[in-house]
C-alpha positions in Angstrom: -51.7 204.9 -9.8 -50.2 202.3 -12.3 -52.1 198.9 -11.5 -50.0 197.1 -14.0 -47.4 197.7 -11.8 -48.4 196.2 -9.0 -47.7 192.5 -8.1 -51.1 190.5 -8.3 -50.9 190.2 -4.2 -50.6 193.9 -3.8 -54.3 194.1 -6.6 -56.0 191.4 -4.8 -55.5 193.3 -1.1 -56.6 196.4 -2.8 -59.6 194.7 -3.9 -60.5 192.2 -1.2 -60.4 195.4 1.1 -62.4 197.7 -1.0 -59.4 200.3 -1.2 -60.2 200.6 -4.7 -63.1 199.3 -7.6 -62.4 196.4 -9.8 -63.8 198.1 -12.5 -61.8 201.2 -11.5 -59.0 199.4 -11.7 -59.9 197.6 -15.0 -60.4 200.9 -16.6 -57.2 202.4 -15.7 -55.0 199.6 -17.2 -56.9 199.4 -20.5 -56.5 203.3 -20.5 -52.3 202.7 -19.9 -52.6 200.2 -22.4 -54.2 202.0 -24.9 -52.3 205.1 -24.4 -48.5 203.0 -24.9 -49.6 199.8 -27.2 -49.0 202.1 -30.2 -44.9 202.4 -29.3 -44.8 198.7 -28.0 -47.3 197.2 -30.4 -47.3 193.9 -27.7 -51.1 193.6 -28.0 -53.2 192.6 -30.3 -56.3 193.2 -29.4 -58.0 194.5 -26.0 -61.7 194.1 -24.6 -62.9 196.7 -22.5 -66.7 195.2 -22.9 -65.9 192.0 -21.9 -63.3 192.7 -19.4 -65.7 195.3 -17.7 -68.3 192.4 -17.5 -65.3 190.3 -15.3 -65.0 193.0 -13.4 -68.7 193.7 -12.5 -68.6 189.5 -11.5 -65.9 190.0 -9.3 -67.5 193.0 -7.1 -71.1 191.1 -7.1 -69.1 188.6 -5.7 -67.8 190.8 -3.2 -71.5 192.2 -2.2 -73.0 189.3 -0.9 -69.9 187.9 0.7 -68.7 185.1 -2.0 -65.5 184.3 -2.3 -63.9 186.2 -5.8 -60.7 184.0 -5.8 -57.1 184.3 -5.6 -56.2 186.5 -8.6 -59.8 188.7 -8.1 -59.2 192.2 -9.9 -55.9 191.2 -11.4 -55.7 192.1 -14.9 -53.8 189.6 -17.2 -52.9 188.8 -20.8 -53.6 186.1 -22.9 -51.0 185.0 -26.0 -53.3 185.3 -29.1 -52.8 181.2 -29.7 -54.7 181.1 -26.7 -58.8 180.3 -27.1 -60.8 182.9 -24.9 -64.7 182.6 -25.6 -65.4 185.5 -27.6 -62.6 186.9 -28.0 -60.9 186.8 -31.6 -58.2 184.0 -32.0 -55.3 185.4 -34.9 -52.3 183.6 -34.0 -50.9 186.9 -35.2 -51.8 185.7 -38.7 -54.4 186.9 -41.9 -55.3 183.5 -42.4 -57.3 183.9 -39.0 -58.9 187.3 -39.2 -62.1 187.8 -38.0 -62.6 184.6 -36.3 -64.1 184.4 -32.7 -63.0 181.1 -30.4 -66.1 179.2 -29.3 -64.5 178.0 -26.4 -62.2 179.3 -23.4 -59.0 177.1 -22.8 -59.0 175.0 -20.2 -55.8 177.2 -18.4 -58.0 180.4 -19.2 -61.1 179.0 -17.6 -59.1 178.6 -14.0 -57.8 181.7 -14.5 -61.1 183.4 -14.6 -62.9 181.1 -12.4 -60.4 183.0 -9.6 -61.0 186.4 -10.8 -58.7 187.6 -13.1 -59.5 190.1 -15.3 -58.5 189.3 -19.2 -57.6 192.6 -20.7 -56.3 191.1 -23.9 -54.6 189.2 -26.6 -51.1 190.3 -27.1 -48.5 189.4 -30.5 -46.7 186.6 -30.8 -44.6 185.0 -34.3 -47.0 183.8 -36.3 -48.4 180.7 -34.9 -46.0 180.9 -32.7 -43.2 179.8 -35.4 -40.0 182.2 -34.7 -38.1 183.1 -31.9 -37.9 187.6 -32.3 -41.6 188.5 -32.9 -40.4 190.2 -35.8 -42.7 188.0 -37.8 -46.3 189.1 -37.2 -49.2 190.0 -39.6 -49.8 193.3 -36.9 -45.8 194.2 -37.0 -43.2 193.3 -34.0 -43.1 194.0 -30.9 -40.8 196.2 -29.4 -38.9 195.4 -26.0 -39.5 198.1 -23.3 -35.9 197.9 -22.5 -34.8 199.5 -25.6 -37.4 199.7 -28.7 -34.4 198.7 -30.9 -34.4 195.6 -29.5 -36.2 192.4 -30.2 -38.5 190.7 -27.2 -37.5 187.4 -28.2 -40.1 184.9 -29.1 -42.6 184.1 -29.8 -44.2 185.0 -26.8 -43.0 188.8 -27.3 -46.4 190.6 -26.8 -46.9 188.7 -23.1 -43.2 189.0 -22.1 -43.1 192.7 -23.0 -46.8 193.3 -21.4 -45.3 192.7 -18.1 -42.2 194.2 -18.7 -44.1 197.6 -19.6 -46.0 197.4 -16.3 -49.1 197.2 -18.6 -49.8 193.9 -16.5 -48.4 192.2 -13.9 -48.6 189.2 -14.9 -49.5 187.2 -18.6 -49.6 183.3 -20.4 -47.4 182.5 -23.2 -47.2 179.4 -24.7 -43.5 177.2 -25.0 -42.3 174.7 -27.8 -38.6 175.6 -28.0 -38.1 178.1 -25.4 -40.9 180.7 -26.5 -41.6 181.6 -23.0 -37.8 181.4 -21.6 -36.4 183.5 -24.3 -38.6 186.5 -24.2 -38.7 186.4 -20.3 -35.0 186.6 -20.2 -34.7 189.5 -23.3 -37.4 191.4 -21.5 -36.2 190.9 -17.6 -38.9 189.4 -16.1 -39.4 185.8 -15.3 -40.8 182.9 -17.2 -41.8 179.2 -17.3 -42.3 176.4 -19.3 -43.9 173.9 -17.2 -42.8 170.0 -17.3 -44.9 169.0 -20.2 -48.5 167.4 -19.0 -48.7 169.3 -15.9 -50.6 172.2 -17.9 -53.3 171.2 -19.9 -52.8 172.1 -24.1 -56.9 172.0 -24.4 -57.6 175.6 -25.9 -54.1 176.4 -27.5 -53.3 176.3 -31.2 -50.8 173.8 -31.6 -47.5 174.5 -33.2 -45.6 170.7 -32.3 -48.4 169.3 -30.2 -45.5 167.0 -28.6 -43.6 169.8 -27.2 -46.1 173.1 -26.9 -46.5 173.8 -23.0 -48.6 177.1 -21.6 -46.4 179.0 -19.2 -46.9 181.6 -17.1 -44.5 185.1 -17.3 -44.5 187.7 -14.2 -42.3 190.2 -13.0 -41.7 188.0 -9.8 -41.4 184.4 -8.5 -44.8 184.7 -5.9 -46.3 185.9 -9.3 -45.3 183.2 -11.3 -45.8 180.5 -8.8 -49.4 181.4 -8.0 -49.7 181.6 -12.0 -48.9 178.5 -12.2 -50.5 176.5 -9.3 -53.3 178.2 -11.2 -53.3 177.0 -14.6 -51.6 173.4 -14.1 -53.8 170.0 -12.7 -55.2 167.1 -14.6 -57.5 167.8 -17.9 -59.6 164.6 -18.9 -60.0 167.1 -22.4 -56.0 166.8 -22.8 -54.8 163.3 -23.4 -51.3 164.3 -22.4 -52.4 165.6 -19.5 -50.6 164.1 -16.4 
């Protein structure tokens, strides 16, 4: 079975019920990934030890009767502008190479406090400044429609993720319509929250005045629980509403 197919609903019953293993699950999406990335080139990097380690939380959690949260098992990616704790940060530039964020963002800590799984860091214009994700240090991305098109940008590695069913569901980050543009190229859906309502604590600014993380999915329940997800009040973001 495809998980990355899936809508994040349809993973978290599968979980929740025990129908199938998170880390079963995990394992078969970074096997998909890893056996198309090379003819999409819409990640960056993945992280099989440390999303295994998520997974692992999530069915503890499951043992002893805790509640594993509303995206438990659901594997997701993260725009590489996006902090993750351990995880290399590029911005899908050299300049950035080998460096490891300190610190999760403040969207990516919700997301993982309700048990998603973070597979990895997908390609984006360099720091985010384009609008084809053409312009990467790792090469562009192709669209899944047809490789001989662009994704749009410069969220193209999150927009094309879902598109190729690698997962259902990904955050990208919006300044001038770097989430609406890829969405649309790449047929799936995408948002760029009211600016405030998702907190920019964690993301690599590109015009701090207008960046916005949104959320992309292949459909509206998707992208709204993405979103009730990741937005709220941040004391750490002084724009935050």
């Amino acid at each position: 079975m495809n998980f990355g197919s899936l809508t994040a609903t349809e993973i978290h019953e599968l979980v929740t019920s025990g129908q199938v293993s998170v880390t079963e699950l995990t394992s078969q999406v970074l096997d998909q990934i890893d056996r198309l990335n090379s003819s999409l080139n819409c990640f960056i990097s993945t992280c099989k030890d440390y999303s295994l380690k998520l997974a692992e939380e999530i069915e503890r959690k499951l043992t002893v009767g805790d509640n594993p949260g509303r995206l438990a098992g659901v594997p997701l990616a993260i725009k590489d502008n996006i902090c993750v704790k351990d995880l290399p940060l590029t911005c899908a530039s050299e300049i950035l190479d080998g460096y490891i964020s300190p610190y999760h963002a403040t969207a990516v800590e919700k997301l993982t406090a309700e048990g998603a799984i973070i597979v990895g860091k997908t390609n984006l214009d360099e720091f985010g400044m384009g609008s084809s994700n053409e312009y990467s240090r790792y090469g562009r991305v192709k669209n899944p429609l047809d490789h001989d098109r662009v994704t749009g940008g410069s969220s193209g590695g999150s927009a094309a993720s879902v598109a190729a069913d690698l997962v259902p569901m990904a955050l990208g980050t919006d300044s001038g319509g770097s989430v609406r543009q890829p969405a649309s190229l790449c047929g799936i859906y995408g948002l760029r929250p009211t600016y405030g309502t998702v907190s920019r604590y964690g993301l690599v600014e590109f015009g701090s005045s207008f960046d916005q993380i949104g959320p992309l999915a292949r459909n509206l329940t998707d992208l709204e629980l993405l979103y009730s997800i990741i937005s709220g009040c941040d004391e750490r973001d002084a724009t935050s509403l």
